[in-house]
CHARMM-style PDB file with segment names, atoms N, HN, CA, C and O in Angstrom:
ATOM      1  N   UNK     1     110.762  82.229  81.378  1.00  0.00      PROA
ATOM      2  CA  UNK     1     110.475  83.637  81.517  1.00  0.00      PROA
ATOM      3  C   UNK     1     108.999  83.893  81.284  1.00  0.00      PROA
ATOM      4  O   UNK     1     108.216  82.945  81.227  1.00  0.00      PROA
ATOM      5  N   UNK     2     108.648  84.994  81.165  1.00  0.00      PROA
ATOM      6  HN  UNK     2     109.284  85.764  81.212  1.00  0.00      PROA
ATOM      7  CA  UNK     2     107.158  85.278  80.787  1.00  0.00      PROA
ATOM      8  C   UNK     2     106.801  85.068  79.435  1.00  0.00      PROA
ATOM      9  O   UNK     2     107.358  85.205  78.346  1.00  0.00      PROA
ATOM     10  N   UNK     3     105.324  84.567  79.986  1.00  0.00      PROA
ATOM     11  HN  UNK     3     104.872  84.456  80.871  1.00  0.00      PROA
ATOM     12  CA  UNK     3     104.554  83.782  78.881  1.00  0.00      PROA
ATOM     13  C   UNK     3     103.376  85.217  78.272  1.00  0.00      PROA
ATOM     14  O   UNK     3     102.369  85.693  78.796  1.00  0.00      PROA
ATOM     15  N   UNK     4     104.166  85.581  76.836  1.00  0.00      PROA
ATOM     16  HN  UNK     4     104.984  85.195  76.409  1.00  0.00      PROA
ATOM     17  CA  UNK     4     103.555  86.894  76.784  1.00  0.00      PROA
ATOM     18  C   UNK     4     102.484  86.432  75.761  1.00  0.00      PROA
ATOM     19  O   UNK     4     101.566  87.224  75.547  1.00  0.00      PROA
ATOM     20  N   UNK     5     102.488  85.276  75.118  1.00  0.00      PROA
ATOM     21  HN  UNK     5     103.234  84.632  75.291  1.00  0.00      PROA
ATOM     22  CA  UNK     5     100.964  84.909  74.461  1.00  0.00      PROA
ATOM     23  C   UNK     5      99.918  84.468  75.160  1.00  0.00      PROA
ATOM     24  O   UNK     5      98.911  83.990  74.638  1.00  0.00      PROA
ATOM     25  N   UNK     6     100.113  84.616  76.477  1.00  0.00      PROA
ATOM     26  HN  UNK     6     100.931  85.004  76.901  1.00  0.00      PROA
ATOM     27  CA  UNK     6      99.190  83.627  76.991  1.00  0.00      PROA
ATOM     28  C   UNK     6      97.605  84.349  77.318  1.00  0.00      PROA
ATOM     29  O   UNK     6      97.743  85.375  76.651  1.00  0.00      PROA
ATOM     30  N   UNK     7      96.567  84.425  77.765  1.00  0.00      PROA
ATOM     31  HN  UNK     7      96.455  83.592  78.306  1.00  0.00      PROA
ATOM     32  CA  UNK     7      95.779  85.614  78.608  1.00  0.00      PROA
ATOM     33  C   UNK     7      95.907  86.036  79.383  1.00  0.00      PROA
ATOM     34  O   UNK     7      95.354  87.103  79.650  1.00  0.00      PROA
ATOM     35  N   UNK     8      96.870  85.301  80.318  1.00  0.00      PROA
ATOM     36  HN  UNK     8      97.320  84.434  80.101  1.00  0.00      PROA
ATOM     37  CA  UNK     8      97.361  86.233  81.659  1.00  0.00      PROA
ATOM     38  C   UNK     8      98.029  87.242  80.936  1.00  0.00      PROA
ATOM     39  O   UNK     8      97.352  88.191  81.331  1.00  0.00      PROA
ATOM     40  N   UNK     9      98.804  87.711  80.218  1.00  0.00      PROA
ATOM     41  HN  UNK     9      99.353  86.940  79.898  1.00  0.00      PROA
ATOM     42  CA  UNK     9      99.445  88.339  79.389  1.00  0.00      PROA
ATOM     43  C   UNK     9      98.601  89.759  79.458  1.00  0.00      PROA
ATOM     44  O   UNK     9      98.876  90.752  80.131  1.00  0.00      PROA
ATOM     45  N   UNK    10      97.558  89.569  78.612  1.00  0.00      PROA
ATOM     46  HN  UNK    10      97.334  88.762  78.065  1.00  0.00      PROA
ATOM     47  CA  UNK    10      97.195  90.459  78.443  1.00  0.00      PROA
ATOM     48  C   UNK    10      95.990  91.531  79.820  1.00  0.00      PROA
ATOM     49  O   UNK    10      95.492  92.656  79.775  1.00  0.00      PROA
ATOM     50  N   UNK    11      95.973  90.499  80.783  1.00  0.00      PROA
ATOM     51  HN  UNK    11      96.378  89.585  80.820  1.00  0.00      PROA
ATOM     52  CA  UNK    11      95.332  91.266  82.087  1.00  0.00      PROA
ATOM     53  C   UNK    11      96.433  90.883  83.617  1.00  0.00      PROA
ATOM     54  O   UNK    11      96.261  90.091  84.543  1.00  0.00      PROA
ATOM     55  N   UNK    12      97.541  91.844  83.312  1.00  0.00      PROA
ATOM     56  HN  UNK    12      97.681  92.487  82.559  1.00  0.00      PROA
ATOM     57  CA  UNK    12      98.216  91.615  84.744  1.00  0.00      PROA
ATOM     58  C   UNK    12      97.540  92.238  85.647  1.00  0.00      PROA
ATOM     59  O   UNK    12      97.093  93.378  85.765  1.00  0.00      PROA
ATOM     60  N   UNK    13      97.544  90.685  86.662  1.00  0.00      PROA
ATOM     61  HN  UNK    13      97.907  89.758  86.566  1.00  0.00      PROA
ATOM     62  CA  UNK    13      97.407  91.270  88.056  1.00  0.00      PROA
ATOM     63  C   UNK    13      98.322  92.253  88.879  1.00  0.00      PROA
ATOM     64  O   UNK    13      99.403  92.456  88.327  1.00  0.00      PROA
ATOM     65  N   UNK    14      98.145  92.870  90.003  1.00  0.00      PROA
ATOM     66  HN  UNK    14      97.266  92.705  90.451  1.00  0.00      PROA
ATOM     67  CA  UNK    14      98.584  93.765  90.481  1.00  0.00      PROA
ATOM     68  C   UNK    14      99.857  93.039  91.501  1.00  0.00      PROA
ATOM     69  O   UNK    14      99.906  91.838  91.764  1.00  0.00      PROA
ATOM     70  N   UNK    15     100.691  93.921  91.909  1.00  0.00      PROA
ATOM     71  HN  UNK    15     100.651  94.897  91.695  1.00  0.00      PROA
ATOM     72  CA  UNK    15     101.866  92.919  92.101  1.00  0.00      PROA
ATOM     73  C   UNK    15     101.611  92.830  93.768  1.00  0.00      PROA
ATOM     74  O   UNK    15     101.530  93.952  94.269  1.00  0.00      PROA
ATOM     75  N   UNK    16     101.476  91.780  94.669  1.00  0.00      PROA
ATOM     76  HN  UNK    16     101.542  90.869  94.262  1.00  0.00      PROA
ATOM     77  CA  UNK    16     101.380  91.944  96.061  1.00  0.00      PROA
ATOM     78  C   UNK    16     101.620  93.147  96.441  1.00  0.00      PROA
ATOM     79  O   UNK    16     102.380  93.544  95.557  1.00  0.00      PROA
ATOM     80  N   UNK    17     101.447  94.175  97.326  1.00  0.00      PROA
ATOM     81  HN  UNK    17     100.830  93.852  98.044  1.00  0.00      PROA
ATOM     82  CA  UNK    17     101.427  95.326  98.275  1.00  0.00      PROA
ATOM     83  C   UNK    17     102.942  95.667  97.682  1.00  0.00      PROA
ATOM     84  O   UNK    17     103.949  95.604  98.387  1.00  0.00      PROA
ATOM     85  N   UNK    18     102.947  96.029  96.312  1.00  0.00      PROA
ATOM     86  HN  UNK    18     102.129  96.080  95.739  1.00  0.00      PROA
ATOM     87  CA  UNK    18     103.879  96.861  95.540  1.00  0.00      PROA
ATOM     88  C   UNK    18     105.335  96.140  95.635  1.00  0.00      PROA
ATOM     89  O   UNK    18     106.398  96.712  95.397  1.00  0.00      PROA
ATOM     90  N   UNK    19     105.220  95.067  95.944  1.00  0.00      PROA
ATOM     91  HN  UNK    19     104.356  94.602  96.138  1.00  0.00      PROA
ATOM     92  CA  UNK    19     106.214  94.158  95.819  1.00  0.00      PROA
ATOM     93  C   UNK    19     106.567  93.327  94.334  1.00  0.00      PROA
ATOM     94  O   UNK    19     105.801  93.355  93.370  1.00  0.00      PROA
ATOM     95  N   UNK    20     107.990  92.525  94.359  1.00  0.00      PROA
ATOM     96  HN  UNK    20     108.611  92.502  95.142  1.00  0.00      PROA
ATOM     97  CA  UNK    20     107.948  91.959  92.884  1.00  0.00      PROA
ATOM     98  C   UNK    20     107.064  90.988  92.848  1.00  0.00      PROA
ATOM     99  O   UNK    20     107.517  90.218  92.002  1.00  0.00      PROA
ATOM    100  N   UNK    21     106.023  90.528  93.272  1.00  0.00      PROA
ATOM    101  HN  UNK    21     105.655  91.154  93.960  1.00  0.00      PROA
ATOM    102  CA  UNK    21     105.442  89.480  93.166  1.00  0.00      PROA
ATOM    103  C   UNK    21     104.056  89.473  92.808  1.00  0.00      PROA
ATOM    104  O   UNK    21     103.295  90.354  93.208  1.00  0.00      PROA
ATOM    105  N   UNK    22     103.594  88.297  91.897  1.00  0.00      PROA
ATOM    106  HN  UNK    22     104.211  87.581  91.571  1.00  0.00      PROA
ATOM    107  CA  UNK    22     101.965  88.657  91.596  1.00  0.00      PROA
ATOM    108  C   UNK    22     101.532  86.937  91.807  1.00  0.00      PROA
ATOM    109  O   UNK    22     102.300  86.037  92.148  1.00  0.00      PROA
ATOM    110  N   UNK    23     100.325  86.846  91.544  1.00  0.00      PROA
ATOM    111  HN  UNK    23      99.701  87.577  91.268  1.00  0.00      PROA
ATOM    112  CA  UNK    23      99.670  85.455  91.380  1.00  0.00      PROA
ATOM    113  C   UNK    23      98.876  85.535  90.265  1.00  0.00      PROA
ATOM    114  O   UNK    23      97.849  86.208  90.181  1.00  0.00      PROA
ATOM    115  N   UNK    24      99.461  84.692  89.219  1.00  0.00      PROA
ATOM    116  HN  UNK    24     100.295  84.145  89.287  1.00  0.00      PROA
ATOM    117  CA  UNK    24      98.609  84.621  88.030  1.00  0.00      PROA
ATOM    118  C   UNK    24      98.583  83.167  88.216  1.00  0.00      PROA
ATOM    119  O   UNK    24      99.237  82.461  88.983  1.00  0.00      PROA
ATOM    120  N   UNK    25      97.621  82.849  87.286  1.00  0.00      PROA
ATOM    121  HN  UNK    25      97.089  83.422  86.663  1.00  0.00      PROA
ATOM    122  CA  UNK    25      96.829  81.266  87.011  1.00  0.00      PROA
ATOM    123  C   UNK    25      97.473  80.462  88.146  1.00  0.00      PROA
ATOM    124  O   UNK    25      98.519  79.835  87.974  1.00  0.00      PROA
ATOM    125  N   UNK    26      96.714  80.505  89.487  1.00  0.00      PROA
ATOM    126  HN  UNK    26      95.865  81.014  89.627  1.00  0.00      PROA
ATOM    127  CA  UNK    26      97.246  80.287  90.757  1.00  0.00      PROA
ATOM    128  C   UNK    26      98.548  79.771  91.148  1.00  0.00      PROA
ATOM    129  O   UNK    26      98.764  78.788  91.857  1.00  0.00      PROA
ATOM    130  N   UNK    27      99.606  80.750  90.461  1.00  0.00      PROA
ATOM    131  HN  UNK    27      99.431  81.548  89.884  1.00  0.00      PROA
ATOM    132  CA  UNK    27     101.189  80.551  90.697  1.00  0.00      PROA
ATOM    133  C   UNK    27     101.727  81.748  90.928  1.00  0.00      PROA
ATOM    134  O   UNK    27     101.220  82.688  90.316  1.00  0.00      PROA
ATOM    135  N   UNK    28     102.610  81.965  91.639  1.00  0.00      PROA
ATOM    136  HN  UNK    28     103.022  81.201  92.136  1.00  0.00      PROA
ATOM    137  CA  UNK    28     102.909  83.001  92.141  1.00  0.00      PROA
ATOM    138  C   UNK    28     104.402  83.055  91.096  1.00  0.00      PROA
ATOM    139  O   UNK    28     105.241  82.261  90.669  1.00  0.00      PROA
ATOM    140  N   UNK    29     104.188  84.083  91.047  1.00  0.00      PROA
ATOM    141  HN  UNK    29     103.507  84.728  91.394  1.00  0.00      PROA
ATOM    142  CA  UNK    29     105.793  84.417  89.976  1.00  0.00      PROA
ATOM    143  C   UNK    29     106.330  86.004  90.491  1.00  0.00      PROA
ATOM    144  O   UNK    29     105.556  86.902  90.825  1.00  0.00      PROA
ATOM    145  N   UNK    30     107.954  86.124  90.467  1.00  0.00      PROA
ATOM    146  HN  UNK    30     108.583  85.395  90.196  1.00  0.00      PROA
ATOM    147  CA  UNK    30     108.891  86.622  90.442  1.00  0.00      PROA
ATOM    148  C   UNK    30     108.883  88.170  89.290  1.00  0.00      PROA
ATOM    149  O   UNK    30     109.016  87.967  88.083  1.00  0.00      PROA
ATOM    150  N   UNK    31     108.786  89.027  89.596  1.00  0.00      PROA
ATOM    151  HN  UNK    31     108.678  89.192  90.576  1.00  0.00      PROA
ATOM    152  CA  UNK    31     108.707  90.035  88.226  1.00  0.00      PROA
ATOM    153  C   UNK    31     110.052  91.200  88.026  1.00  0.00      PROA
ATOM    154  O   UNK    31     110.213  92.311  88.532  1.00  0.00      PROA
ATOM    155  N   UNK    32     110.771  90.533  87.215  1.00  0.00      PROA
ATOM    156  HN  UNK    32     110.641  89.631  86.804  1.00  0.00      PROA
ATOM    157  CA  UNK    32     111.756  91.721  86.508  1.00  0.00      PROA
ATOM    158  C   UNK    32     111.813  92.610  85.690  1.00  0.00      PROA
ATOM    159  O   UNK    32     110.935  92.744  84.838  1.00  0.00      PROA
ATOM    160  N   UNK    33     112.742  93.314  85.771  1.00  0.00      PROA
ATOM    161  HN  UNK    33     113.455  93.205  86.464  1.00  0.00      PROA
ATOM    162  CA  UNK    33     112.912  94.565  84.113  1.00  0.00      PROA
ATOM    163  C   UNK    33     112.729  93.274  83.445  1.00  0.00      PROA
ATOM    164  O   UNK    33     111.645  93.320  82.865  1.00  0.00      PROA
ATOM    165  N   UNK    34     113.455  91.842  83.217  1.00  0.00      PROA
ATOM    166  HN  UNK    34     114.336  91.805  83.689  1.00  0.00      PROA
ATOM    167  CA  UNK    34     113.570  91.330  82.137  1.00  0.00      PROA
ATOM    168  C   UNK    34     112.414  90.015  81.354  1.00  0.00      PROA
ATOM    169  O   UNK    34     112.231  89.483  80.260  1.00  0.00      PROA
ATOM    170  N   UNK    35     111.681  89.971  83.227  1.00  0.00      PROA
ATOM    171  HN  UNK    35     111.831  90.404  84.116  1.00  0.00      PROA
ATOM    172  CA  UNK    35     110.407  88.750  82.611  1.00  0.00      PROA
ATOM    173  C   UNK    35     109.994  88.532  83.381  1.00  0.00      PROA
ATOM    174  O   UNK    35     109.967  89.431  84.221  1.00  0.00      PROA
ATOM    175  N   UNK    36     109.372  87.268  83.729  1.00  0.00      PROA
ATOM    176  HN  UNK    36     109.394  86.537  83.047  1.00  0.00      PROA
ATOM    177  CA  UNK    36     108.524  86.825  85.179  1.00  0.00      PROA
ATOM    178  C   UNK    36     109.433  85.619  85.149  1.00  0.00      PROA
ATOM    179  O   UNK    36     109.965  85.323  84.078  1.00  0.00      PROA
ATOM    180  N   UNK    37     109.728  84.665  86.578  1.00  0.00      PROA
ATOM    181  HN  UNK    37     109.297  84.906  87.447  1.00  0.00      PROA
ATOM    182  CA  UNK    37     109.917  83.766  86.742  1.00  0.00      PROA
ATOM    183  C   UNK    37     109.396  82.880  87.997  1.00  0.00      PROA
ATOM    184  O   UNK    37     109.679  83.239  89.140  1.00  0.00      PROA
ATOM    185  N   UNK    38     108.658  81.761  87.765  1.00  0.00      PROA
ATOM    186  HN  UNK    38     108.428  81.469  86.837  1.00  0.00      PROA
ATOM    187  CA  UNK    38     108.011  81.264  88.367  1.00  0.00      PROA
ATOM    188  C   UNK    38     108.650  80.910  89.816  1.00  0.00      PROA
ATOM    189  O   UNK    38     109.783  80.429  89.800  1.00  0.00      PROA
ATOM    190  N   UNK    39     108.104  81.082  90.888  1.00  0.00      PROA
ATOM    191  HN  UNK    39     107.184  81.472  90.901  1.00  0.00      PROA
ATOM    192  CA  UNK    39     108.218  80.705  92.184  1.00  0.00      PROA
ATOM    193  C   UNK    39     108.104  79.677  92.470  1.00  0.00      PROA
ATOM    194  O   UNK    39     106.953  79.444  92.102  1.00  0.00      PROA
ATOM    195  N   UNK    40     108.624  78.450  93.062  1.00  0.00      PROA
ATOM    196  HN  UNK    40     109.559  78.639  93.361  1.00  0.00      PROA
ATOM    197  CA  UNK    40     108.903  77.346  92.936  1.00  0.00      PROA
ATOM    198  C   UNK    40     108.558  76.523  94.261  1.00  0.00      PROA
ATOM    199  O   UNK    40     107.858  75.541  94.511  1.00  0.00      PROA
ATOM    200  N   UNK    41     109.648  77.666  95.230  1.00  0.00      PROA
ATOM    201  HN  UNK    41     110.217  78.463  95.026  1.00  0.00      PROA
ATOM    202  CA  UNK    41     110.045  77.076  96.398  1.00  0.00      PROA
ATOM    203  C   UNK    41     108.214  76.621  97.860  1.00  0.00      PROA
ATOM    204  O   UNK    41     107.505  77.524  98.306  1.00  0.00      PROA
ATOM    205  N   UNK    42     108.069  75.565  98.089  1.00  0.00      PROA
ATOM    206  HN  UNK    42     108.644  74.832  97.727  1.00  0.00      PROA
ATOM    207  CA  UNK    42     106.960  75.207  98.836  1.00  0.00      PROA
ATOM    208  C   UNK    42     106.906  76.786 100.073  1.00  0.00      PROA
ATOM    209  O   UNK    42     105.948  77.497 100.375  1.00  0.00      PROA
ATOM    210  N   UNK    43     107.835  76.823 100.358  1.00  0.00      PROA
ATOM    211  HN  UNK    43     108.613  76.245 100.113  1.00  0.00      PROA
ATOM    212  CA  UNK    43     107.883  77.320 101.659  1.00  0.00      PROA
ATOM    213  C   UNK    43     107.433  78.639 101.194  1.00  0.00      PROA
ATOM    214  O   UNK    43     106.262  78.975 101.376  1.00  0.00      PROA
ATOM    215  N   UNK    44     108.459  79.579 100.479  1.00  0.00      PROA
ATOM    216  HN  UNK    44     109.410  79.305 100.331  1.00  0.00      PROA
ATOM    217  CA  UNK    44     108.653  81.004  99.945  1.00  0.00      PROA
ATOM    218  C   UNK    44     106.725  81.197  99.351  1.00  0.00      PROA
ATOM    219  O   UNK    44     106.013  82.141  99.694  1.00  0.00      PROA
ATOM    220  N   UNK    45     106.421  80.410  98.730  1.00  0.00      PROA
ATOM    221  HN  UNK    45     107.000  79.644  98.451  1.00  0.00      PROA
ATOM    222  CA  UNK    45     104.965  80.046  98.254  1.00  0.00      PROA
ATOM    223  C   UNK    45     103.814  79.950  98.801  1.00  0.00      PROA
ATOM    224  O   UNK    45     102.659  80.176  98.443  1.00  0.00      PROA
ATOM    225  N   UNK    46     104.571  79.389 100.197  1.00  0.00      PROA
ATOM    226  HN  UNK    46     105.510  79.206 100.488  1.00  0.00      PROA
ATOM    227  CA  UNK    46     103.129  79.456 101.305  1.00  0.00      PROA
ATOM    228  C   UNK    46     103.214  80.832 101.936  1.00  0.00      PROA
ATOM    229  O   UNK    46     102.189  81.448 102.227  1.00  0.00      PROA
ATOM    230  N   UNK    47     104.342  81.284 102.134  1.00  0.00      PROA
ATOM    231  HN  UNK    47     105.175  80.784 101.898  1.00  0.00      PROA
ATOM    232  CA  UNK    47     104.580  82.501 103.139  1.00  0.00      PROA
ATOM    233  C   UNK    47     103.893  83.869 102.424  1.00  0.00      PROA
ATOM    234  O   UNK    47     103.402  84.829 103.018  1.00  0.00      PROA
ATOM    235  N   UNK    48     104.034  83.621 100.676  1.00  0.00      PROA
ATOM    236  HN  UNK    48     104.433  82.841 100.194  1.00  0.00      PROA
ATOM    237  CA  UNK    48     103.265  84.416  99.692  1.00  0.00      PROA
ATOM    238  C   UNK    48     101.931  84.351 100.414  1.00  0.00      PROA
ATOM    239  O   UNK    48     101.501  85.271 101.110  1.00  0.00      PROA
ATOM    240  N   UNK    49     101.222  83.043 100.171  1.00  0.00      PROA
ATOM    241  HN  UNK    49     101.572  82.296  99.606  1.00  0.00      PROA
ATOM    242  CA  UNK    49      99.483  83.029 100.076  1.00  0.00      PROA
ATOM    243  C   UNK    49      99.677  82.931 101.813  1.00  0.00      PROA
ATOM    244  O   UNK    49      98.640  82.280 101.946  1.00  0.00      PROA
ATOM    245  N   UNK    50     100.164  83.058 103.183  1.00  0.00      PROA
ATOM    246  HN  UNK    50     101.006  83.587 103.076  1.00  0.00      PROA
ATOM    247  CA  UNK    50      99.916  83.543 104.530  1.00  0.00      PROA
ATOM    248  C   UNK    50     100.055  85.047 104.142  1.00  0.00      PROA
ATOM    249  O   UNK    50      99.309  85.786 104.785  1.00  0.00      PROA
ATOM    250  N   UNK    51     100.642  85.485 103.470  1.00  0.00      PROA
ATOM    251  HN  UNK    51     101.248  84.884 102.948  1.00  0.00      PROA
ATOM    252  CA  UNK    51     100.824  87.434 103.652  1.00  0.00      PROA
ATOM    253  C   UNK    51      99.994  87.455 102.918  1.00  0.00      PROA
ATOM    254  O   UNK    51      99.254  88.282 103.451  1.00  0.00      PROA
ATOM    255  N   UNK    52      99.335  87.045 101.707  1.00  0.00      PROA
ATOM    256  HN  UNK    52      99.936  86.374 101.274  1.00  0.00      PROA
ATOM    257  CA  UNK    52      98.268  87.626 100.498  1.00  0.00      PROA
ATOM    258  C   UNK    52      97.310  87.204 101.557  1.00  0.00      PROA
ATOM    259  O   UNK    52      96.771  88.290 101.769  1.00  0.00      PROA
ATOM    260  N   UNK    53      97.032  86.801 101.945  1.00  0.00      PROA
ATOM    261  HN  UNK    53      97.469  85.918 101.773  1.00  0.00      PROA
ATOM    262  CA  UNK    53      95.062  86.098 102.652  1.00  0.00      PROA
ATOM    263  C   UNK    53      95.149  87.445 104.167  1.00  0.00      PROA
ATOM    264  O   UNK    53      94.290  88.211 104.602  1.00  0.00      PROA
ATOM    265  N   UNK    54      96.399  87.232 104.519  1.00  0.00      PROA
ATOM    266  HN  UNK    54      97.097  86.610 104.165  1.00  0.00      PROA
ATOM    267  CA  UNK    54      96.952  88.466 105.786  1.00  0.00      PROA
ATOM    268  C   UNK    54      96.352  89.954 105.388  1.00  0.00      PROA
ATOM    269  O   UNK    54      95.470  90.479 106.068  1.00  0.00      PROA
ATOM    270  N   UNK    55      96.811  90.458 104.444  1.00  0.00      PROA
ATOM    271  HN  UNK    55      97.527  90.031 103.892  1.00  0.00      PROA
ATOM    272  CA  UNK    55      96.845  91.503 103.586  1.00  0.00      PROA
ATOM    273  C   UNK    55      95.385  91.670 102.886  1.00  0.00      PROA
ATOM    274  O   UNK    55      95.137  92.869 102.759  1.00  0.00      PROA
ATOM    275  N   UNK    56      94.535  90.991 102.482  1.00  0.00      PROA
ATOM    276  HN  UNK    56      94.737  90.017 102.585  1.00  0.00      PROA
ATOM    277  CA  UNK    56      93.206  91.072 101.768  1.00  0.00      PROA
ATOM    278  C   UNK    56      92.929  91.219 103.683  1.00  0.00      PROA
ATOM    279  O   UNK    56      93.352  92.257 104.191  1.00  0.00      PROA
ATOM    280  N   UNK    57      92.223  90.150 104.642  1.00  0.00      PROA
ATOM    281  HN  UNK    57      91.879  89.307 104.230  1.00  0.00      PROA
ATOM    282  CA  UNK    57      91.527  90.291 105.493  1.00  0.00      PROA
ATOM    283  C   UNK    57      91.932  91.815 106.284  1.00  0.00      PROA
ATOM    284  O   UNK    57      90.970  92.366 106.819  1.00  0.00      PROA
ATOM    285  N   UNK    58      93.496  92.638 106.409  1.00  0.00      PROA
ATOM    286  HN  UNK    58      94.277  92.190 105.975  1.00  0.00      PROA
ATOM    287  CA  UNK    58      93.175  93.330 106.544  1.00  0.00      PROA
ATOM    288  C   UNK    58      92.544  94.897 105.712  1.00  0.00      PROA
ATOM    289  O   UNK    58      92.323  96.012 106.185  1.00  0.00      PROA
ATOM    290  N   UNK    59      92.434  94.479 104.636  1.00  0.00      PROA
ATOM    291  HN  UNK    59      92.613  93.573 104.252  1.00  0.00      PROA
ATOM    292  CA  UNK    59      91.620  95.545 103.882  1.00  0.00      PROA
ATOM    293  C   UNK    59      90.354  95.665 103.923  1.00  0.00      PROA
ATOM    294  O   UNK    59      89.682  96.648 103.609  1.00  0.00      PROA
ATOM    295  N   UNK    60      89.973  94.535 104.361  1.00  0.00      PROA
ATOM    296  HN  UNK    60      90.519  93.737 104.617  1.00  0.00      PROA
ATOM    297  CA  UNK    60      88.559  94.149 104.794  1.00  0.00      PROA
ATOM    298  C   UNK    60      88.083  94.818 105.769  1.00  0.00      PROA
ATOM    299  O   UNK    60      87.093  95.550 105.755  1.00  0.00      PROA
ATOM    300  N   UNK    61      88.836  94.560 106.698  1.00  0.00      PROA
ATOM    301  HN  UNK    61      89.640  93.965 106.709  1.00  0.00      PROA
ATOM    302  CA  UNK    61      88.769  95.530 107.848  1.00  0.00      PROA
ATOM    303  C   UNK    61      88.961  96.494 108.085  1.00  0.00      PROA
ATOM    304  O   UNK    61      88.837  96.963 109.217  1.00  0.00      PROA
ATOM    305  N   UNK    62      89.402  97.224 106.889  1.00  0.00      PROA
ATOM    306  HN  UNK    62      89.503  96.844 105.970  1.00  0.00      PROA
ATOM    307  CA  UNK    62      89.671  98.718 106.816  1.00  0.00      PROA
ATOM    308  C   UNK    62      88.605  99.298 106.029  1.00  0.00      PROA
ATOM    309  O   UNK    62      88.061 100.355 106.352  1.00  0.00      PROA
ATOM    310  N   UNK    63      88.393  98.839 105.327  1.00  0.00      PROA
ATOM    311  HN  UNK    63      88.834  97.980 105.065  1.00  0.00      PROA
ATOM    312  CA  UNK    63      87.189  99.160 104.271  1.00  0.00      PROA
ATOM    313  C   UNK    63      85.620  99.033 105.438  1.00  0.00      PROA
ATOM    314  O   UNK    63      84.642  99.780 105.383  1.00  0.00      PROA
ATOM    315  N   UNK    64      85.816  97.925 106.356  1.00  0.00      PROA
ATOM    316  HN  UNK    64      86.610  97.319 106.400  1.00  0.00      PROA
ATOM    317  CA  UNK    64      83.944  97.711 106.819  1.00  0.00      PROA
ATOM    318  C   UNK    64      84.341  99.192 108.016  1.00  0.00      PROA
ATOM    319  O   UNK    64      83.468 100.036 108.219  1.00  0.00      PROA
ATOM    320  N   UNK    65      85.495  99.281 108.578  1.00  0.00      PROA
ATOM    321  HN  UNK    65      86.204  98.595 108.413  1.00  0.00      PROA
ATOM    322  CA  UNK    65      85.689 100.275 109.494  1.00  0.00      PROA
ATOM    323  C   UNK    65      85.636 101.690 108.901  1.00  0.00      PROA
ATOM    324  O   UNK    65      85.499 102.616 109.700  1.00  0.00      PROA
ATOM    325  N   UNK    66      85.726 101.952 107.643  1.00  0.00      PROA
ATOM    326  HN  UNK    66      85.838 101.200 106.994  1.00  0.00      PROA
ATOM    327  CA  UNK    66      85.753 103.365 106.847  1.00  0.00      PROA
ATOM    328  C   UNK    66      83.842 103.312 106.723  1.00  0.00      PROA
ATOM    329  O   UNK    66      82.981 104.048 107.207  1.00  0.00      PROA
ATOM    330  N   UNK    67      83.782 102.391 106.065  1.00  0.00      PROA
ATOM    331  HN  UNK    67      84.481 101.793 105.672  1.00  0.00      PROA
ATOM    332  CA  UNK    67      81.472 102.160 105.894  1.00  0.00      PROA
ATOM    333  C   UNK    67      81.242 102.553 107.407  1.00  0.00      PROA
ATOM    334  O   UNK    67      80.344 103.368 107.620  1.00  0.00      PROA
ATOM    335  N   UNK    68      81.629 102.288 107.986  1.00  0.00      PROA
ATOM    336  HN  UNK    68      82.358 101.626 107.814  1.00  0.00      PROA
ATOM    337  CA  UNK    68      81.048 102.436 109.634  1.00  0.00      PROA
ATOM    338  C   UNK    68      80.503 103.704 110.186  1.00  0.00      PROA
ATOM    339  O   UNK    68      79.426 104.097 110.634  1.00  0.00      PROA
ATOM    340  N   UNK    69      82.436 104.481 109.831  1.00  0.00      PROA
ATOM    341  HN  UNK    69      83.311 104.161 109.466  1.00  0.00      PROA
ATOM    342  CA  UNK    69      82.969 105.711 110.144  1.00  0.00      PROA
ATOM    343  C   UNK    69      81.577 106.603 109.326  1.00  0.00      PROA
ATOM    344  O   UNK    69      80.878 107.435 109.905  1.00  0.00      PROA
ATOM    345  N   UNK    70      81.433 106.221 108.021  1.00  0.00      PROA
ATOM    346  HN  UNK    70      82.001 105.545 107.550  1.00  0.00      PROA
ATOM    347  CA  UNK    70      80.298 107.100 107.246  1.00  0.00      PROA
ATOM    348  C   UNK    70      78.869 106.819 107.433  1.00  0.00      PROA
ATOM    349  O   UNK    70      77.882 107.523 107.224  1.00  0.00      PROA
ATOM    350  N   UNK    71      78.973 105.830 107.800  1.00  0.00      PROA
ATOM    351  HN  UNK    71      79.776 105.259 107.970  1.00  0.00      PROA
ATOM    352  CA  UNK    71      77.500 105.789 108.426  1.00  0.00      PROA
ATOM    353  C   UNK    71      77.308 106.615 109.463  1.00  0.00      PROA
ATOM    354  O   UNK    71      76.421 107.466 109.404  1.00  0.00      PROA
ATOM    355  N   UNK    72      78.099 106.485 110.545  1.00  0.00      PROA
ATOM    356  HN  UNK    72      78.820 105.793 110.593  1.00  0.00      PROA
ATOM    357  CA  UNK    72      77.813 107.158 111.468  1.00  0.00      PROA
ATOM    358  C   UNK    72      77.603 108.725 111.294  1.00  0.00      PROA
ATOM    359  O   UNK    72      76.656 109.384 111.724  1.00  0.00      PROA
ATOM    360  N   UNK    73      78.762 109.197 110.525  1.00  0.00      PROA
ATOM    361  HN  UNK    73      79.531 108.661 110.175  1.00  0.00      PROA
ATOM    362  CA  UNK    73      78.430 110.455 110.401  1.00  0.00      PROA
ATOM    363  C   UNK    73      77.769 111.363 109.387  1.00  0.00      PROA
ATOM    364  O   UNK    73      77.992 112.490 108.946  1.00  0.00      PROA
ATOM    365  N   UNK    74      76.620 110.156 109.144  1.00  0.00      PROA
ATOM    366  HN  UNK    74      76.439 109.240 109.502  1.00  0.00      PROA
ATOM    367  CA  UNK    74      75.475 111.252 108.317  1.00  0.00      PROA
ATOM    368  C   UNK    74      74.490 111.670 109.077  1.00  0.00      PROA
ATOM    369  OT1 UNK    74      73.637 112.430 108.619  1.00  0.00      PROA
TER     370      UNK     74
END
């Protein structure tokens, strides 16, 4: 279950795009009412870090397209 002495402990990351899932100390873990449990499976794990790298590049692109939008209209 969750490792509540640890330092991840005390700075949780934010859970993927409001999903149960986060990546602490580059492991992706499971989050309940009752604890965290580590994610295991190769596959379920990669499909995490293809949607997390998916999900950052498009914020990227939302964010340089919003700078754009305000540049232009000063």
């Amino acid at each position: 279950m969750s490792d509540t002495n640890s330092s991840a402990a005390h700075h949780r990351p934010a859970p993927l795009a409001g999903s149960p899932v986060v990546r602490r100390g580059g492991q992706w873990w499971l989050i309940t009412g009752e604890g965290s449990i580590l994610a295991t499976d190769p596959t379920f794990t990669g499909e995490l870090d293809r949607f997390a790298a998916a999900k950052a590049a498009a914020d990227l692109a939302v964010a340089q397209l919003r700078g754009a939008r305000r540049r232009r209209s000063r």
